[in-house]
TIVO-2410 file (N, C-alpha, C; in nm, 3 decimals):
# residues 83
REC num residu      c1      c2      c3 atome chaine
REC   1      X  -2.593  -0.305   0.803     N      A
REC   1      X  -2.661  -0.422   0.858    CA      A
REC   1      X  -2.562  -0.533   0.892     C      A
REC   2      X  -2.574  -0.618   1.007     N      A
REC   2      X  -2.518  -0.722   1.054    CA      A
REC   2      X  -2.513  -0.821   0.924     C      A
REC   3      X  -2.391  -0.883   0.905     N      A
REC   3      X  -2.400  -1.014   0.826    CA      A
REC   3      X  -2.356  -1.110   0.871     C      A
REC   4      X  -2.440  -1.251   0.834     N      A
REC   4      X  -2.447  -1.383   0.916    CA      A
REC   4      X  -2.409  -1.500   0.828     C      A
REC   5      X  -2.368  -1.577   0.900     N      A
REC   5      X  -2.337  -1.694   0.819    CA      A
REC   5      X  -2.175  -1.650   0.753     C      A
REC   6      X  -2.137  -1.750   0.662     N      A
REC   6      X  -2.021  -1.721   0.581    CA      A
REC   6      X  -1.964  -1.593   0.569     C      A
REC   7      X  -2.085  -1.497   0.528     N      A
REC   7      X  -2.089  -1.351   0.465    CA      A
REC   7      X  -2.013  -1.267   0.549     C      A
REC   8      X  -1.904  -1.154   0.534     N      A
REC   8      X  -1.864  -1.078   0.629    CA      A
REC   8      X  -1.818  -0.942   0.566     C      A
REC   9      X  -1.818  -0.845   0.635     N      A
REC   9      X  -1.738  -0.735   0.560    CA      A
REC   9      X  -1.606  -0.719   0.599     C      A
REC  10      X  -1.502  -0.677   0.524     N      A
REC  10      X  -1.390  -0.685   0.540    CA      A
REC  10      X  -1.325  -0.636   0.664     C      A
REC  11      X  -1.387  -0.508   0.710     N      A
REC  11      X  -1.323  -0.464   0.826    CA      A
REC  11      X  -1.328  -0.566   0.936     C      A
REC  12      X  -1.473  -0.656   0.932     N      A
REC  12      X  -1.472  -0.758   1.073    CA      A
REC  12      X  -1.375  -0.858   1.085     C      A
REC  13      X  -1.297  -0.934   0.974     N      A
REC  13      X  -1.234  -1.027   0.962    CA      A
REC  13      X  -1.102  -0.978   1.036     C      A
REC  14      X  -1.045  -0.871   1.031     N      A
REC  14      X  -0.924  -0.811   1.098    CA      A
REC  14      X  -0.923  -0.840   1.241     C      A
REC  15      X  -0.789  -0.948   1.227     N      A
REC  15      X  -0.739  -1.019   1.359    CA      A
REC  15      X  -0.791  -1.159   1.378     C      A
REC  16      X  -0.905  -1.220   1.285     N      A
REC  16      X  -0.898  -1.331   1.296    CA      A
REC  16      X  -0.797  -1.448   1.245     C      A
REC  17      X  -0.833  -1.598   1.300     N      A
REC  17      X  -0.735  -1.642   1.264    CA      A
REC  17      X  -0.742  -1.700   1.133     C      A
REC  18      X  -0.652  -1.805   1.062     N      A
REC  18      X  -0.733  -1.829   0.938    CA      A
REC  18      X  -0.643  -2.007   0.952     C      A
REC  19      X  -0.742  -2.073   0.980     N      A
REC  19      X  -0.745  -2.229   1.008    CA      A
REC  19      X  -0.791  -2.293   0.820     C      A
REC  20      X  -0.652  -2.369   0.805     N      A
REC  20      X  -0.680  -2.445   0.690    CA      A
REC  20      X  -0.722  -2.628   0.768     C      A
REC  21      X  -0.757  -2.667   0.670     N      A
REC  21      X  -0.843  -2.788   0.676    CA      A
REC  21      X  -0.733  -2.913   0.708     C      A
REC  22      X  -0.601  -2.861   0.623     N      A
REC  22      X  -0.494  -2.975   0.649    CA      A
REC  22      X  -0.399  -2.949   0.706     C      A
REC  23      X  -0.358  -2.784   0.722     N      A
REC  23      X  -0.253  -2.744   0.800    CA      A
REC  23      X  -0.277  -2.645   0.938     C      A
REC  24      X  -0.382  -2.693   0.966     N      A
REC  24      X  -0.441  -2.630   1.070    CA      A
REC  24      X  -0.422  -2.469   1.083     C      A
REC  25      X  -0.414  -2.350   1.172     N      A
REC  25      X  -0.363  -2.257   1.204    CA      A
REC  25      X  -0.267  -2.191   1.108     C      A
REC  26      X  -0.280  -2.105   0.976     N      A
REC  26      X  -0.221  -2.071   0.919    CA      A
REC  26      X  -0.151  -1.933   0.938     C      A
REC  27      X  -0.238  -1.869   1.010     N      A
REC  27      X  -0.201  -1.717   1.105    CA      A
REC  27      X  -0.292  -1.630   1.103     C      A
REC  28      X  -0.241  -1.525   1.118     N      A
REC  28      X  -0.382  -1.419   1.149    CA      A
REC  28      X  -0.374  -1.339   1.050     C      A
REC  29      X  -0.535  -1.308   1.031     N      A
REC  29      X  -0.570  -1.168   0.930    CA      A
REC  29      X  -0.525  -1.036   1.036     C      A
REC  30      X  -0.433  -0.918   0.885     N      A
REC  30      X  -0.406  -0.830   0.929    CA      A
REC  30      X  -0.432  -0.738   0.823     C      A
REC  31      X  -0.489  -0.783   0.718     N      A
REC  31      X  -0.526  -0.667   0.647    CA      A
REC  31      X  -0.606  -0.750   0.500     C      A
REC  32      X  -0.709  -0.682   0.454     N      A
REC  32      X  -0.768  -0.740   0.364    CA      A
REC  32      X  -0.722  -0.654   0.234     C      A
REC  33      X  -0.672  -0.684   0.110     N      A
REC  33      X  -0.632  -0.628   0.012    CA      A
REC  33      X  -0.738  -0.663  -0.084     C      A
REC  34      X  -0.816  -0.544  -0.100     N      A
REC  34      X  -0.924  -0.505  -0.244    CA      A
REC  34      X  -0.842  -0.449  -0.387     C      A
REC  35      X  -0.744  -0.408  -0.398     N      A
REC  35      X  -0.726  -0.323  -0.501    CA      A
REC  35      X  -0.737  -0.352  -0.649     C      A
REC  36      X  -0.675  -0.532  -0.622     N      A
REC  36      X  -0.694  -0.557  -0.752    CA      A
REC  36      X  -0.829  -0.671  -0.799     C      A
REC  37      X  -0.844  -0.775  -0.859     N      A
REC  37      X  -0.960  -0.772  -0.915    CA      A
REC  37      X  -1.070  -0.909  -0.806     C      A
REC  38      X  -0.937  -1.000  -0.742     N      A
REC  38      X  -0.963  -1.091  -0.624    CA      A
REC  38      X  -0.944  -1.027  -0.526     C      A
REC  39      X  -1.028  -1.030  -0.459     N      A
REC  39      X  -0.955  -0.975  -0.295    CA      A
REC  39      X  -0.860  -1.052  -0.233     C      A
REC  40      X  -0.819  -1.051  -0.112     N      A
REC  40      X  -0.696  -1.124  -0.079    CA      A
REC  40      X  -0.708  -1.100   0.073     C      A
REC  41      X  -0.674  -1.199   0.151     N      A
REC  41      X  -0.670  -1.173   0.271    CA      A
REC  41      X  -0.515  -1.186   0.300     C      A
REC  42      X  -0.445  -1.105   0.362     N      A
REC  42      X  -0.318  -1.044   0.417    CA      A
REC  42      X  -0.313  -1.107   0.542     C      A
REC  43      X  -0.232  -1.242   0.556     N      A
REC  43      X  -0.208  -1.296   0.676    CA      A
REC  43      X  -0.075  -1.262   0.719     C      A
REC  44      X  -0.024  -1.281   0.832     N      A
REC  44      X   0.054  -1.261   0.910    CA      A
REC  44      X   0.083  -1.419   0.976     C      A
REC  45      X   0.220  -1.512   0.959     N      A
REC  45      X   0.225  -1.623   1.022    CA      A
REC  45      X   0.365  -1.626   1.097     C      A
REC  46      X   0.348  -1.645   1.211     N      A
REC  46      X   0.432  -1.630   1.316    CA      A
REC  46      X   0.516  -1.505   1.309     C      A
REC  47      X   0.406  -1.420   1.267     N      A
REC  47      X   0.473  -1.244   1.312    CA      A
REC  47      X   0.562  -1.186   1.218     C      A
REC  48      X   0.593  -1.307   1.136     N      A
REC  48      X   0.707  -1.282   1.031    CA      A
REC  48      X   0.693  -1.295   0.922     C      A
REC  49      X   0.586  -1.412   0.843     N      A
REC  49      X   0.577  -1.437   0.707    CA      A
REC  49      X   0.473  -1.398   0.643     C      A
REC  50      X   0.461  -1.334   0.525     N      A
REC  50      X   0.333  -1.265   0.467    CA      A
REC  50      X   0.277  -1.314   0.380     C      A
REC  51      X   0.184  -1.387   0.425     N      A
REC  51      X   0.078  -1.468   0.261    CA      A
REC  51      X  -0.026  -1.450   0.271     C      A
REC  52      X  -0.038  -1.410   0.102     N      A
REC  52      X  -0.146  -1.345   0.015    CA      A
REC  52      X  -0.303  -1.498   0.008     C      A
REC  53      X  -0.379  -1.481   0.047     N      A
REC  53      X  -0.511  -1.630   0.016    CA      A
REC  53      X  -0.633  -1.535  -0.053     C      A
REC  54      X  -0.673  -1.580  -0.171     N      A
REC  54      X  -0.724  -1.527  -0.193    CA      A
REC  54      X  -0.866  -1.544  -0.180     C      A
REC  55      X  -0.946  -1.494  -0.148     N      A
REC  55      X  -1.059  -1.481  -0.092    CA      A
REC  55      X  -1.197  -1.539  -0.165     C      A
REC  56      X  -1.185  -1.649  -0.213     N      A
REC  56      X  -1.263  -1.709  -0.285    CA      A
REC  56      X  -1.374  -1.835  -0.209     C      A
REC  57      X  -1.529  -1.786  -0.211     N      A
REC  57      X  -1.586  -1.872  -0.159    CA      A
REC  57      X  -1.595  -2.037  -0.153     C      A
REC  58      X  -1.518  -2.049  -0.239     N      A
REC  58      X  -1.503  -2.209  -0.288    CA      A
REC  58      X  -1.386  -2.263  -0.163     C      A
REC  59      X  -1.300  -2.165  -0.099     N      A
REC  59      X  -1.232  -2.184  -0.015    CA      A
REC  59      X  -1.272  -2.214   0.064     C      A
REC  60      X  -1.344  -2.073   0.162     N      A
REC  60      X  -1.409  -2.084   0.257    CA      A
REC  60      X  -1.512  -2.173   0.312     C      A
REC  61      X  -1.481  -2.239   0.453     N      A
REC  61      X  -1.531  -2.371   0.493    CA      A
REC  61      X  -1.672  -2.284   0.581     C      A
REC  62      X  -1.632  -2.224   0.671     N      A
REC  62      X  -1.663  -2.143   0.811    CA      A
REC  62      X  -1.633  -1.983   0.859     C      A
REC  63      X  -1.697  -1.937   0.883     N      A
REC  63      X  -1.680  -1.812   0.960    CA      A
REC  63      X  -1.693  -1.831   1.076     C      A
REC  64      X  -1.622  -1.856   1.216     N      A
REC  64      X  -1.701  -1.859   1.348    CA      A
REC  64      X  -1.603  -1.770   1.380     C      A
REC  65      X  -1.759  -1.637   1.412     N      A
REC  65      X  -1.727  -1.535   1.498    CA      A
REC  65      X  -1.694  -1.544   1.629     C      A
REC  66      X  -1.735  -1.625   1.701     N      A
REC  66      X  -1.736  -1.634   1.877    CA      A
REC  66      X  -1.589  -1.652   1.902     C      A
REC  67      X  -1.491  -1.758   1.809     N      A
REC  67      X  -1.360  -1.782   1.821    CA      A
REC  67      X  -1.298  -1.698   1.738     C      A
REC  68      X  -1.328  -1.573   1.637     N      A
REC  68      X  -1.228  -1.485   1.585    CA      A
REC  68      X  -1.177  -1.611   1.456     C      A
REC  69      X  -1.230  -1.714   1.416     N      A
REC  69      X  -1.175  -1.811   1.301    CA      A
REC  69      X  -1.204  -1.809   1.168     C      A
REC  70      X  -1.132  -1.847   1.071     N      A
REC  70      X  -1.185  -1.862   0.916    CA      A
REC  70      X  -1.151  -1.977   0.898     C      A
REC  71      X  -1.244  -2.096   0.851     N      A
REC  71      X  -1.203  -2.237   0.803    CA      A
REC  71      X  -1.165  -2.228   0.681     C      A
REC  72      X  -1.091  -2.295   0.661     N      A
REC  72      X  -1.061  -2.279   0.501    CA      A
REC  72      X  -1.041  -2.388   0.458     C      A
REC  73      X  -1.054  -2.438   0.348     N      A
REC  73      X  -0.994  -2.596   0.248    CA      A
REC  73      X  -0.924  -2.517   0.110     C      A
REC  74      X  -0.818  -2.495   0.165     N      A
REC  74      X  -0.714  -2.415   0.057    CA      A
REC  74      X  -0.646  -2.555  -0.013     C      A
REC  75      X  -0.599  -2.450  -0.139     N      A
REC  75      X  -0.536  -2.586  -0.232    CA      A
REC  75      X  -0.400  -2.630  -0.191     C      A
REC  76      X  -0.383  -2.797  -0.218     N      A
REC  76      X  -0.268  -2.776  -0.194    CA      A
REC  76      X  -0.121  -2.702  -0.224     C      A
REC  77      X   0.004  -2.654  -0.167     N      A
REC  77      X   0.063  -2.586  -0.204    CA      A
REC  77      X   0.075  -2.460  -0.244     C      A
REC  78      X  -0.069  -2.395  -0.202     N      A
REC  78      X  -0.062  -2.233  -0.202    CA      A
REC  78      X   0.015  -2.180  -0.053     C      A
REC  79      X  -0.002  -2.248   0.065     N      A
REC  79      X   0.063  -2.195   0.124    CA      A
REC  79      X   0.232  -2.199   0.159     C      A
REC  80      X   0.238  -2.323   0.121     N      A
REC  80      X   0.407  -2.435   0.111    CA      A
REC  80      X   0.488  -2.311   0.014     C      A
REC  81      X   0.417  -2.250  -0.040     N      A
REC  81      X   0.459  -2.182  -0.177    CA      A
REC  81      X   0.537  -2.046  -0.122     C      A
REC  82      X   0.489  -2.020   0.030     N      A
REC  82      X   0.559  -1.890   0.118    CA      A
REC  82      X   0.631  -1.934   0.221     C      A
REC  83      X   0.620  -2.040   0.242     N      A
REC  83      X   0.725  -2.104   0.330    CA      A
REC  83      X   0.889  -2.148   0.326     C      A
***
């Protein structure tokens, strides 16, 4: 079944982008990692750098499908932390 709103299954998120709240454009989903006990979304930022966000609804702002986007209000310094 289709899911709406926030809700998504992992395969759909592949290739979107993932927009934080203060650092705009953080890069693209390229792979969602289930294995261990958080999921994790596997970004890709400028083709070169690999950071782990972990997939927690408290994050997540938005899903908009029409633009391929994930809003996010990530904490500070989780991403500064791969840079």
């Amino acid at each position: 079944p289709k899911l709406e709103g926030d809700k998504f299954y992992f395969h759909e998120v592949i290739g979107f982008d993932v927009e934080d709240k203060r650092l705009g454009i953080v890069g693209k989903i390229v792979s969602v990692n289930d294995i261990a006990a958080q999921p994790l979304f596997e970004v890709l930022k400028d083709n070169v750098i690999e950071i782990l966000i972990p997939m927690i609804d408290h994050f997540i702002v938005k899903v908009d499908r029409k633009n391929k986007v994930i809003k996010m209000d990530l904490p500070e310094g989780l991403i500064e932390m791969y840079l």
